[in-house]
C-alpha positions, -999 to 999 in steps of 0.1 A, spaced: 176 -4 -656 144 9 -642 146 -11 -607 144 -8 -570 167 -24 -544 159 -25 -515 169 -38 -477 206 -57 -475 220 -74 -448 249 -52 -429 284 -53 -453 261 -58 -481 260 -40 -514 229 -30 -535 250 -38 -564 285 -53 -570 304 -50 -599 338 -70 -602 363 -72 -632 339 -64 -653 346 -37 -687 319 -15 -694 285 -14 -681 257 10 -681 233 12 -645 202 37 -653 173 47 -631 179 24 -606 173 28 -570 195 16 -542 175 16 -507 203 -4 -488 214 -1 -455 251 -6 -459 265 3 -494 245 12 -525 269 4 -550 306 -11 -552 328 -10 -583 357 -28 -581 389 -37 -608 369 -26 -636 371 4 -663 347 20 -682 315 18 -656 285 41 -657 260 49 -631 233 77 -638 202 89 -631 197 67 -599 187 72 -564 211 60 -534 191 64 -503 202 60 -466 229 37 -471 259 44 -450 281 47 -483 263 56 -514 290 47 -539 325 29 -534 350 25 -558 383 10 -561 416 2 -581 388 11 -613 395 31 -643 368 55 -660 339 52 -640 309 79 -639 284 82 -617 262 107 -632 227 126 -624 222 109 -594 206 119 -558 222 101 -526 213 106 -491 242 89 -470 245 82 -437 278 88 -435 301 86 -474 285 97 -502 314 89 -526 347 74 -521 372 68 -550 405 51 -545 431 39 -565 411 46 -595 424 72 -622 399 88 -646 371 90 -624 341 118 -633 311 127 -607 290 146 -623 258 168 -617 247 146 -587 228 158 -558 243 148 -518 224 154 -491 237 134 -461 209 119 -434 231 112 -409 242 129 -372 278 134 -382 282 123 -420 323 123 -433 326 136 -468 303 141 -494 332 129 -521 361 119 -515 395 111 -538 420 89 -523 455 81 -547 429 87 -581 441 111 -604 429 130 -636 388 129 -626 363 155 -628 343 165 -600 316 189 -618 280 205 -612 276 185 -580 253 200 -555 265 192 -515 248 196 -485 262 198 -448 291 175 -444 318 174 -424 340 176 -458 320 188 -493 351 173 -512 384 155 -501 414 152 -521 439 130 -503 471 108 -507 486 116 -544 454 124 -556 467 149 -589 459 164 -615 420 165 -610 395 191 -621 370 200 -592 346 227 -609 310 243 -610 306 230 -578 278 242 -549 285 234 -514 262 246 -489 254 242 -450 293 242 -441 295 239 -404 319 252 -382 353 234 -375 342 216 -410 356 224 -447 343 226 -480 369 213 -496 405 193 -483 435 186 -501 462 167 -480 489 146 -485 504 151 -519 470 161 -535 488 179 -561 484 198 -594 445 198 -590 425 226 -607 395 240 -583 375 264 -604 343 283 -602 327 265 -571 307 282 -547 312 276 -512 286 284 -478 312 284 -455 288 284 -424 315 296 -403 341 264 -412 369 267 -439 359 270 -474 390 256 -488 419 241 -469 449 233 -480 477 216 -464 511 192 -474 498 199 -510 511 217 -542 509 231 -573 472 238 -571 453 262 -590 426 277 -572 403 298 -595 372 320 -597 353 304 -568 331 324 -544 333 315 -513 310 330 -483 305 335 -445 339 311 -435 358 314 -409 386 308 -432 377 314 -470 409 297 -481 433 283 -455 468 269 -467 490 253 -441 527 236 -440 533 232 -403 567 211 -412 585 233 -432 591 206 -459 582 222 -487 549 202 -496 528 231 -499 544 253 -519 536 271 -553 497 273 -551 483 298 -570 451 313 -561 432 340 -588 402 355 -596 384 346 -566 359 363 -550 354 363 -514 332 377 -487 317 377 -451 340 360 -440 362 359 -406 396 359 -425 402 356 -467 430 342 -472 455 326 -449 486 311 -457 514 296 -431 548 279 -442 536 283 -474 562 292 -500 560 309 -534 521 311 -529 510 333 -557 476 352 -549 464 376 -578 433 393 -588 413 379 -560 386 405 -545 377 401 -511 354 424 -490 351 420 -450 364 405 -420 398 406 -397 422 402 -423 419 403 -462 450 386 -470 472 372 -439 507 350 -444 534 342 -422 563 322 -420 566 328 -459 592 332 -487 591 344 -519 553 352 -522 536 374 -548 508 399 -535 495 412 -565 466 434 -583 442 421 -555 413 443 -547 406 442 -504 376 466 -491 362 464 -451 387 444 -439 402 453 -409 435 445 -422 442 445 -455 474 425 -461 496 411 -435 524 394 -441 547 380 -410 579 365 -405 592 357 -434 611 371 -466 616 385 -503 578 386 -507 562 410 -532 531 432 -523 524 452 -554 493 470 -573 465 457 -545 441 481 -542 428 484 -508 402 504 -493 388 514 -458 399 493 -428 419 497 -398 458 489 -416 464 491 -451 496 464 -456 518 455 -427 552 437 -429 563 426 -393 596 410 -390 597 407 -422 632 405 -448 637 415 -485 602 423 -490 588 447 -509 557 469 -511 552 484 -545 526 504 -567 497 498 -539 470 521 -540 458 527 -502 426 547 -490 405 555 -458 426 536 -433 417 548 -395 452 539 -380 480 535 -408 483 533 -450 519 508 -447 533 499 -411 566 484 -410 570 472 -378 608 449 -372 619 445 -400 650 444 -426 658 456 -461 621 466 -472 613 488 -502 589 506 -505 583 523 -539 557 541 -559 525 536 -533 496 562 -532 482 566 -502 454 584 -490 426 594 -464 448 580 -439 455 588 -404 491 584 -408 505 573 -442 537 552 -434 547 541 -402 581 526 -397 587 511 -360 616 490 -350 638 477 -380 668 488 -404 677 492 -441 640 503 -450 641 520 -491 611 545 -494 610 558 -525 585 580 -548 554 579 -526 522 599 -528 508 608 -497 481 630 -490 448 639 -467 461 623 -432 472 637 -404 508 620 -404 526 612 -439 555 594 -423 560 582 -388 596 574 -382 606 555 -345 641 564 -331 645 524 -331 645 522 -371 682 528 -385 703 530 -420 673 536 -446 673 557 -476 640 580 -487 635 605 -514 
């Protein structure tokens, strides 16, 4: 307790713990060059209210269980924290504020399950938080990430990083991706607010295997930013209750299946909700106001568009545009130029819609065949 470390040759550590079981390290500060602090094969290891500065890692830990590094400021070079192989691990209320020209991540997770990740504040990294390779079943939560730069992300989860719960952080996107997402499932993604991305949450599966299905994202709230949420080969994504104001697109997914669009509130956004290429996905009770498109289903099969209520669109309330089998029931639209377009496609249901104030209620090409209205 209650010392200063300081200098360090290069590969050198401030402090090393090894097979130890329980220790305490208070008020201590680490000015290293290398690594302030290394905890390796032991459990039950806390470091708090310390000061990690300029080192190139602040804290490294590995094939530990129960360590906490609490209440702590670090200003790396490069790492703040990396945790590997080591379940149970809690970061709590620190402060990271990288020195360097290109710093990594400000924490990272690598195969460590079941930690907490709470009340941190993160400056400009090139990742706020990475959760990588089996990393499950953590709580990331409370969180504020500023100074996100572009082509950078807030937060990462890769590589079977799956079953985490991200809740009520707050995310400067600084015109990189708040949240991405990618080979990853089963997340919950919950009541963050995330501002001026690029990509407020982007969730990617570019190999059609599967790996980043079922993530469910609610209650978020997003805004000023480029695109809110984007989703590609991403099955059974489940977006609900989420209110998001601005950019291109409010909610945008393609290559798709069996998604669930539902009771999100989208204002300003060019596009509303877009869904492309893909099939039996559910758009129903979003409320969406003033932009350019209301919903539009492209090439799209077994989908449905349900119960929406759409206002003060400049070009179209729903636009089908290609594609197969689509019902669309019970949708009030209004203040829009033309209600419900229907271009190039077959088997389209439209059935019990309100539409009123626009210049067009229904648009119907010669190139759409075999559907049913009343």
């Amino acid at each position: 307790r209650n010392i200063t470390l300081q200098g360090g040759s290069s590969g050198g550590y401030g402090i090393r713990i090894q097979g130890r079981s329980q220790a305490l390290v208070e008020n201590v500060t680490f000015d290293i060059a290398t690594t302030g602090a290394q905890v390796e094969s032991s459990d039950n290891i806390t470091i708090r209210h310390s000061t990690f500065r300029n080192p190139t890692v602040g804290m490294e830990v590995t094939t530990s269980e129960n360590i906490t590094l609490a209440n702590s400021s670090l200003e790396p070079s490069q790492n703040g924290v990396l945790i590997d192989q080591t379940p149970r691990a809690s970061i709590l209320g620190n402060i990271i504020y990288p020195s360097g020209v290109a710093p990594d991540a400000n924490i990272e997770y690598a195969d460590s399950g079941f930690g907490r990740v709470e009340n941190n504040t993160l400056f400009q990294a090139n990742i706020g938080i990475r959760l990588r390779d089996f990393s499950q079943g953590n709580l990331v939560a409370n969180n504020t990430i500023a100074g996100v730069a572009a082509f950078t992300q807030g937060m990462r989860l890769f590589n079977n990083a799956n079953g985490n719960r991200i809740i009520e952080n707050t995310i400067d996107g600084g015109g990189g991706t708040g949240i991405f997402i990618t080979t990853s499932s089963g997340n919950e993604i919950d009541s963050n607010h995330i501002h001026n991305a690029s990509l407020a949450v982007d969730i990617i599966d570019i190999t059609g295997s599967g790996l980043t299905d079922n993530n469910d994202l609610y209650n978020n709230t997003l805004w000023n930013n480029t695109e809110g949420i984007t989703f590609l080969g991403a099955n059974f994504t489940f977006a609900d209750s989420n209110n998001v104001t601005g950019g291109s697109f409010g909610i945008y997914g393609t290559n798709s299946h069996n998604c669930q669009i539902t009771n999100n509130v989208i204002r300003d956004a060019a596009a509303s909700i877009v869904l492309f290429n893909g099939s039996v996905n559910t758009i129903e009770s979003n409320q969406v106001v003033n932009g350019t498109i209301g919903i539009s289903l492209a090439n799209e099969t077994g989908s449905y568009a349900d119960l929406n209520s759409i206002s003060e669109m400049a070009t179209s309330g729903i636009d089908l545009l290609g594609s197969i089998a689509i019902n669309v029931t019970g949708n009030v639209i209004q203040n829009v130029s033309t209600g419900l377009h229907m271009g190039a496609g077959m088997f389209i249901e439209v059935h019990n819609n309100t539409i009123r104030h626009g210049t067009v209620g229904v648009n119907l090409s010669s190139a759409v065949s075999g559907n049913i209205a009343n």
